[in-house]
C-alpha positions, 0 to 999 in steps of 0.5 A, spaced: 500 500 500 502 506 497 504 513 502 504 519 501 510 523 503 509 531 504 512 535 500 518 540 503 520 546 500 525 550 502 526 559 501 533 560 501 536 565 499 544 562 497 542 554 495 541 553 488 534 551 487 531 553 492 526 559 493 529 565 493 522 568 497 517 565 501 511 568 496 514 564 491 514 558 495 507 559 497 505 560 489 508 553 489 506 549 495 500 544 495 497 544 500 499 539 506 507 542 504 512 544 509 516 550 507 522 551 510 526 558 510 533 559 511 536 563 516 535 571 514 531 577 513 525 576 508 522 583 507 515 580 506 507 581 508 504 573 506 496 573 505 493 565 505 486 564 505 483 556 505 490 553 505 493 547 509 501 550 509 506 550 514 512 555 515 518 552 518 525 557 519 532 553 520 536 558 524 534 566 526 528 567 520 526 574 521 520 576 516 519 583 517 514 588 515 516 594 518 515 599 512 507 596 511 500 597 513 499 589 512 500 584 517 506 580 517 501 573 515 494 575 514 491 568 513 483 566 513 480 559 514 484 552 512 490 550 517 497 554 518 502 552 522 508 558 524 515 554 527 521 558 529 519 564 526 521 572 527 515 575 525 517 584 526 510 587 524 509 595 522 503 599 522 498 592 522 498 585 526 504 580 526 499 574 525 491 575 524 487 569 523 481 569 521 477 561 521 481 555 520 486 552 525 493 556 527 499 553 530 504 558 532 511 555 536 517 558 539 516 564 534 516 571 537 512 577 535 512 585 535 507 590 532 509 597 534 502 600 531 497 593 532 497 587 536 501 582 536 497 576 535 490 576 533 485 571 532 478 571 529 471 568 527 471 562 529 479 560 528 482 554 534 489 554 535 494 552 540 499 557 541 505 554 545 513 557 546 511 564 542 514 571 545 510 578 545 513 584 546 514 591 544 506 590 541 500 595 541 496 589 545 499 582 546 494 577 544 487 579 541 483 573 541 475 574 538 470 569 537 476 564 537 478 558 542 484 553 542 490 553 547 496 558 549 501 555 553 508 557 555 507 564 552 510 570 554 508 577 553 512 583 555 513 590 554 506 593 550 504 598 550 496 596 552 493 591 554 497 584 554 491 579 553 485 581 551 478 576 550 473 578 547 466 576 543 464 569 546 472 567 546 473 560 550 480 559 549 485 556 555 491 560 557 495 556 561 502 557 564 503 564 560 507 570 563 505 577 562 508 583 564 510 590 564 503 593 559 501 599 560 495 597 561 490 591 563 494 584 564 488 580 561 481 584 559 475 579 558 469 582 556 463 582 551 461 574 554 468 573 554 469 565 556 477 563 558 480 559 563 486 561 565 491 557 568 498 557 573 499 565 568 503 570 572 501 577 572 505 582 574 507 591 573 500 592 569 495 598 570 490 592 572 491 584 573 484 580 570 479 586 569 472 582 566 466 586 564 460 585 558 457 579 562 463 575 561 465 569 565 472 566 566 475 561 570 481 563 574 485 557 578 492 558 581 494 565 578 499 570 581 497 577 580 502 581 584 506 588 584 500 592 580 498 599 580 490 598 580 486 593 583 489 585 581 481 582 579 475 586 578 468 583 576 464 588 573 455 589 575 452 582 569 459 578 569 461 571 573 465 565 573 470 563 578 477 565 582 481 559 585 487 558 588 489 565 585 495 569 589 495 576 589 500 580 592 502 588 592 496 590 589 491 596 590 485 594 595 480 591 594 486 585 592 479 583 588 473 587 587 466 584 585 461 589 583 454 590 585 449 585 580 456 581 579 456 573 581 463 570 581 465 566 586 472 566 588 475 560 593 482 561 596 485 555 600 490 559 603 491 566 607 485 570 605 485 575 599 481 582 601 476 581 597 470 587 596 462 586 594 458 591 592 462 598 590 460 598 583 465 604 581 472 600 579 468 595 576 462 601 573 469 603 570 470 598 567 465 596 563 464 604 560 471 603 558 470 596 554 464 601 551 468 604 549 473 600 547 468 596 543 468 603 538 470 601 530 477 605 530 479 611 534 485 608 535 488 615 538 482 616 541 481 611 545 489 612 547 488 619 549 481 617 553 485 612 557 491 617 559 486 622 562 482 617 566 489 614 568 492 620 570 484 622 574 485 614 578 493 616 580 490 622 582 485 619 587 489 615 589 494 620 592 489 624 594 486 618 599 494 617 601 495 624 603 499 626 598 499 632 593 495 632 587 495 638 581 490 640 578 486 638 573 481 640 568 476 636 566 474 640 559 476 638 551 476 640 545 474 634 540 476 637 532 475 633 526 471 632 521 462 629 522 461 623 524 467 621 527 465 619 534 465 626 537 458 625 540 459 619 543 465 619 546 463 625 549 457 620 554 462 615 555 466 619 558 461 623 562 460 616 565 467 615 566 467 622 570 462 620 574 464 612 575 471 616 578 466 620 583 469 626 580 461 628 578 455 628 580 452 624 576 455 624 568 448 626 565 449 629 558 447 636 554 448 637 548 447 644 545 450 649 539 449 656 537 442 656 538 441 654 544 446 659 547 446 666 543 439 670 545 436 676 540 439 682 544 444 685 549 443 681 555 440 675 553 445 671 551 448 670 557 442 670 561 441 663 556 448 660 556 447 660 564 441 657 564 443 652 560 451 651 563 447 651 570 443 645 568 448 641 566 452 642 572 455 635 574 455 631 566 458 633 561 455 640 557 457 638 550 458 644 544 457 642 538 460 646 532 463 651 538 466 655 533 459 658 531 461 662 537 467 666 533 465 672 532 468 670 524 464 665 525 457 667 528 453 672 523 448 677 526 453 681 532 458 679 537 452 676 540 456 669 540 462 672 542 458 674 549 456 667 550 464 665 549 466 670 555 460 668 559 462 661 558 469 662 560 468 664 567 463 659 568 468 654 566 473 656 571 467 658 577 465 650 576 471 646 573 470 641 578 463 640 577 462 639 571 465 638 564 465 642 558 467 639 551 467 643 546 467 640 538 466 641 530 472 641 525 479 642 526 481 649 522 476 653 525 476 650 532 482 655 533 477 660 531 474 658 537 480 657 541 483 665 539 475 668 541 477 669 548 484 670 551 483 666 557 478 660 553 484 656 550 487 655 558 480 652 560 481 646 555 485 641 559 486 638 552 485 637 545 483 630 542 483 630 534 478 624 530 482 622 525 476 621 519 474 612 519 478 608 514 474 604 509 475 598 512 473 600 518 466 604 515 464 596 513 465 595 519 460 600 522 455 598 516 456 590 518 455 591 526 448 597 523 447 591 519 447 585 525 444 590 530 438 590 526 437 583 524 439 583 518 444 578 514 449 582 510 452 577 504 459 576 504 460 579 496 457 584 498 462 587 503 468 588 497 462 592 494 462 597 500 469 597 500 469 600 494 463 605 495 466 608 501 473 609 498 470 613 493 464 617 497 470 619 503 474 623 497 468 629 497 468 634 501 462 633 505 464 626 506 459 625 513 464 618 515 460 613 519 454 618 518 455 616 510 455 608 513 448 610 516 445 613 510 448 608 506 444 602 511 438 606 511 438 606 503 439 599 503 434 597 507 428 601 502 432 596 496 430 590 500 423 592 502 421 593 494 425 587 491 421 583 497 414 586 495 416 584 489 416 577 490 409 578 491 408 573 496 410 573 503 418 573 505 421 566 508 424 568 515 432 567 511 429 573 506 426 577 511 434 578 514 438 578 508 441 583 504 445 581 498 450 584 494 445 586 488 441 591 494 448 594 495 449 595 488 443 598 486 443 603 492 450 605 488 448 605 482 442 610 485 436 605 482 430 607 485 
């Protein structure tokens, strides 16, 4: 009886007969191939969809994609097998894997501008033996499961482990160590099992938030500026055995509406029920990690609220604390998120005690000038004092500018009685203050003392088209309909052309776009002349999308 013999290819850059890249080998694999790769640099980004490939380095292979916006490997679907490999990643991920099955070993990882290892859509994997470091994130894992044993993540600049989705992996005998942010964050119903790992020189240990639910055994979370594991209000799961040392008190904090239960054998862990702020705060900033993009954004968000905790903390310790202002500027283009970040960190605010209770008012130029002397700021008062203990959030401020405003200084007289009201609350409330970047200098130049007021300025860089497909995939899911998979190259294309108008409205554009599609697939269902099967009902296909470019009615 005949065997099969896998087939070895080999990418060298010296041997004679040899690939001389790790593209061209791909090209020529059959599936089930081994590819060897020769010690060197290579200056590539791999793309591999429904393959059953394995990559094997012999000796110190680096693939570096610094100078990319790609991935170092991007792979969907089938198997992919990564040995002894150096992966350096640029503005993109080192490794993403969509669906199938990874097998990452004895690699090491970095990407400055991504995370170092992403998993996705379905994907099991068994990572074993791997080094994260110098990454944004250390491990993101989505909707995915499988093994990550005797991994260590060190020296991100976020967090170092983050599951979400629904993921269910098992983490099992990892180090994480030295992020600037979360050791592991679950949430979005996360599901891990976490193992023997040790957590240490972090921001925070185990944060879990969304209604997620791990299981914690024999972990040691110790030396950590913040609380070592904290459940927030609608999550579960359980803490055995775990260790934790030096670490803000409560050692584990359990919201009010959390069950976890935790069980030590040894000595006691201080464990606090019932204070909802910590943890509240966690769930607002999974909210607002959940956001498509806004990468710098979210950075910027993080840092304030940082700062405001580390300031808490000296406060209760006795230390001294400086002051700081809780009013922004938000510049950027429509539809960039401006509003939304503006709730959330109201809430933020409001969970760190810092106001009363984090309401929201937005108001523009309207709301605030009157019709005469005097009555503008009798209005921009009342609005101001209302708003008192959230957030007053200026939509298109710089109306206000004299250059900007029409009929007299009438805005002028609502920005000088907004700048002393600002200094006379600025503990009580936080005004925000946004509309596009060019003439929100405008606004900052109308009075000497406003731009003082404004403790920083956060830009909205415009959405990238994939992350506009993105939002119009989650409006599409939020509503209960199914998006056809041929249709998204169709939106890629679409949001490429519409995002070089002038009036390019971002993920306002997604939103009309959704509405538009919604009308195409109402009148070619009533088209049907019959009633619609539940599976019609819900999809939108590509023709949908396709005809609401082409503008049929």
């Amino acid at each position: 009886m005949a065997t099969s013999t896998v087939r070895q290819l080999r990418v060298s850059a010296a041997q004679h007969g040899a690939y001389r890249t790790i593209g061209e080998a791909l090209q020529a694999a059959p599936d089930d191939a081994v590819i060897s790769i020769d010690a060197g640099e290579y200056a590539e980004t791999l793309t591999i969809s429904d393959r059953r490939l394995t990559l094997r380095g012999t000796g110190e292979v680096v693939l570096d994609a610094t100078g990319s916006d790609r991935p170092v490997v991007q792979a969907r679907g089938g198997y992919l097998g990564l040995r002894e490999l150096t992966l350096r990643g640029g503005e993109g991920s080192a490794v993403e894997m969509d669906g199938g099955e990874l097998v990452l070993d004895r690699c090491e990882l970095s990407a400055p501008y991504g995370p170092g290892l992403r998993v996705a859509a379905g994907a099991t994997c068994r990572v074993t033996r791997c080094t994260v470091t110098e990454a944004q994130d250390g491990l993101v894992i989505e909707d995915a499961g499988g093994v990550f044993e005797d991994v260590r993540v060190h020296q991100v600049e976020g967090d170092g482990v983050i599951v979400r989705l629904g993921a269910d992996p098992t983490i099992r005998n990892c180090t994480i160590t030295a992020c600037g942010g979360r050791g592991i964050y679950v949430y979005q119903a996360g599901r891990p099992v976490v193992e023997g790992c040790e957590i240490s020189e972090v921001a925070e240990g185990v944060v879990v938030a969304h209604e997620s639910a791990p299981i914690l055994r024999r972990c040691r979370v110790h030396d950590v500026q913040g609380v070592g594991i904290s459940f927030a209000r609608g999550c579960a799961g359980r803490v055995e055995d775990c260790r934790l040392e030096n670490t803000a008190e409560p050692a584990i904090l359990v919201a009010e509406g959390a069950t976890p239960t935790v069980v030590t054998t040894d000595s006691p862990v201080p464990t606090t029920r019932g204070n909802s702020g910590s943890a509240g705060l966690e769930e607002l900033l999974a909210e607002l990690d959940a956001m498509v993009g806004l990468r710098g954004v979210k950075s910027e968000v993080r840092a304030l609220i940082d700062e405001i905790q580390v300031n808490e903390w000296r406060r209760r310790a006795g230390l001294g604390t400086p002051g700081v202002s809780h009013h922004l500027m938000f510049t950027g283009s429509p539809g960039t998120g401006k509003t939304t970040v503006a709730r959330i960190y109201g809430r933020l605010l409001a969970a760190l005690g810092l106001l009363d209770r984090g309401q929201f008012t937005e108001v523009s130029r309207r709301d605030l000038v009157g019709q005469y002397i005097g009555h503008t700021a009798e209005k921009t008062s009342v609005l101001f004092e209302q708003a008192i203990g959230g957030v007053l959030f200026i939509d298109e401020a710089y109306t206000l500018a004299r250059s900007g405003a029409s009929g007299g200084d009438f805005g002028q007289e609502a920005i000088d009685t907004l700048v002393k009201l600002m200094e006379d609350h600025r503990d009580e409330i936080a005004v925000i203050a946004a509309g596009y970047t060019e003439e929100m200098q405008q606004f900052s130049d109308a009075n000497p003392g406003l731009a003082s007021r404004f403790s920083k300025t956060i830009h909205f860089e415009n959405y990238a088209t994939d992350e506009l497909v993105l939002i119009m995939q989650r409006m599409v899911r939020s509503a209960d309909y199914d998006l056809d998979g041929a249709a998204e190259p169709l939106l890629a294309d679409y949001f490429a052309q519409v995002a070089q108008a002038p009036d390019f409205g971002n993920a306002r554009d997604a939103r009309r776009m959704f509405e538009a599609t919604r009308k195409t697939q109402s009148r070619r269902l009533r088209a049907l002349g019959r009633m619609p099967e539940l599976a019609e009902l819900r999809a939108v296909t590509a023709a949908d999308i396709q005809a609401v470019i082409d503008g049929q009615p």
